[in-house]
N, C-alpha and C positions, 0 to 999 in steps of 0.2 A: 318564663323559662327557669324562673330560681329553681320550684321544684323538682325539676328535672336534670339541674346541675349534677355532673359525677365528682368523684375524688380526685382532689388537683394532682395525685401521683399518678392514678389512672388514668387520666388524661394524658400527658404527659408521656408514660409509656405503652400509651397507643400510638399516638403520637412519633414519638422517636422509632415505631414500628412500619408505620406507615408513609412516614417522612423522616428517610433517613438524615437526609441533605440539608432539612432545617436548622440551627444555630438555635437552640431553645436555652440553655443553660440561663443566660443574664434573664431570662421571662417566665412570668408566674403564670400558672395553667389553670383557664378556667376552662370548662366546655364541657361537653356528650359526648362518650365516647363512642356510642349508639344510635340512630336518630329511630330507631325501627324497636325503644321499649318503652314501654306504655309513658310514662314522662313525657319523654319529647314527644312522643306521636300526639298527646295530649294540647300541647303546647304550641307544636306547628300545627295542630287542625287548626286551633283558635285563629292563630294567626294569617292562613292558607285559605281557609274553607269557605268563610263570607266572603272573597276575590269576586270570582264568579259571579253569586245572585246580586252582589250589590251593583257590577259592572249592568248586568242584564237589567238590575231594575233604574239604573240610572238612564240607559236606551230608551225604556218603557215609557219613564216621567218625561227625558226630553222630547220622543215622537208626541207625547200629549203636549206639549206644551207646546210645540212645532204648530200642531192640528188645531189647540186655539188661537196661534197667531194666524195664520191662514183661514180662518173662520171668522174674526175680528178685520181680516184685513181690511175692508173695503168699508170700516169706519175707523181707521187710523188714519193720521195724514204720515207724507212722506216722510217727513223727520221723526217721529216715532214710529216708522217701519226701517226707519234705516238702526236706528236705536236698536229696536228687539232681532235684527238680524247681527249685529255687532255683537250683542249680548251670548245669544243663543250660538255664535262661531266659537265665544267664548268659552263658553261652559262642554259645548262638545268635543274640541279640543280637551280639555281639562281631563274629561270622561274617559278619554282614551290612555290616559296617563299611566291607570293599573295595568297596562301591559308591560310597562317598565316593571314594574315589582316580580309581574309573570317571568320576564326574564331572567330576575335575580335568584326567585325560587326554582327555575328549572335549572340555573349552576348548580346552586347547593345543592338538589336532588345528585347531581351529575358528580359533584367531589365526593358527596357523603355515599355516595353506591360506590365510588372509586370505579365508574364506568369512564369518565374523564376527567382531569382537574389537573389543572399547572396552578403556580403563584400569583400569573396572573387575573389570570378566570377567579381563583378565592378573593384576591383585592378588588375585584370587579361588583363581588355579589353585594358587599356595604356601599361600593360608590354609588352604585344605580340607584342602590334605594335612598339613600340622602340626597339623589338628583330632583325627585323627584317634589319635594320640601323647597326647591329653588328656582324648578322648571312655573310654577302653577302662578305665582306672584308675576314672574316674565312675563308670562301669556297677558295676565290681566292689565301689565304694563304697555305692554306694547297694541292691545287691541283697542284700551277705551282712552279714546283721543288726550282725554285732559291732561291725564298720564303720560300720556307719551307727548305731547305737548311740552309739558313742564320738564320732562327731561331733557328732550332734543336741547329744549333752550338755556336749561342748566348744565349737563356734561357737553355736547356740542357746539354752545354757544350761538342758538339760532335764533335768529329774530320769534317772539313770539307772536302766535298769529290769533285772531277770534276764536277760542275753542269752545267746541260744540262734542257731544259726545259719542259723533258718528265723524266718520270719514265721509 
């Protein structure tokens, strides 16, 4: 995005143009005053563009990896099928994650057209995407036993039990 940074006064009194009601004075102005010139448009494809094919090829790789286990199955024992199903809940979950970023992007789109945006909607579009850096560690905490084992028994105080890495 550096490249595409505008002029902190330009900012500022687009800014003060478009957002009357803001308090800016005490705050330093960085940002686009355009998302739609070659810069940013630049800058959000990078960021934007791989969403999409990476989502779709991450589907791609899991149905494969799905279609090996179900091919393998009937020379795995129970306890390594309950394993690769624990795993693979894991990681689909996960996969599905980038739809959170889709909602972040479709705010921004939405403040930067000024087709809709309140205060809250623009504090929304950072929070989601930093949710998502704390949502993916939870998953993996609470799906693979040991984990969640050694929790329960550390913050909840619960007797520890035999852990294994399925439920």
């Amino acid at each position: 995005f550096i490249l595409a940074i505008d002029d902190s006064n330009a900012v500022r009194s687009a800014l003060a143009i478009a957002r009357p009601e803001y308090l800016l004075e005490d705050y330093e102005m960085e940002g686009v005053v355009n998302i739609f010139n070659w810069g940013p448009i630049i800058s959000l494809s990078m960021f934007t563009g791989p969403i999409a094919p990476i989502t779709v090829l991450v589907f791609v790789l899991r149905a494969k990896v799905l279609s090996k286990i179900i091919e393998k199955a009937n020379q795995m024992s129970l306890k390594t099928m309950k394993l690769h199903s624990a795993l693979t809940k894991v990681l689909s979950i996960q996969a599905v994650l980038p739809v959170i970023f889709l909602f972040s992007l479709i705010n921004y789109y939405l403040c930067q057209s000024d087709i809709f945006c309140s205060p809250v909607q623009e504090h929304l579009i950072l929070w989601e995407l930093s949710q998502i850096g704390s949502i993916v560690p939870m998953i993996t905490l609470y799906y693979v036993q040991p984990y969640r084992s050694f929790l329960e028994e550390k913050l909840l105080c619960k007797k520890a039990h035999k852990t294994s890495f399925v439920d």
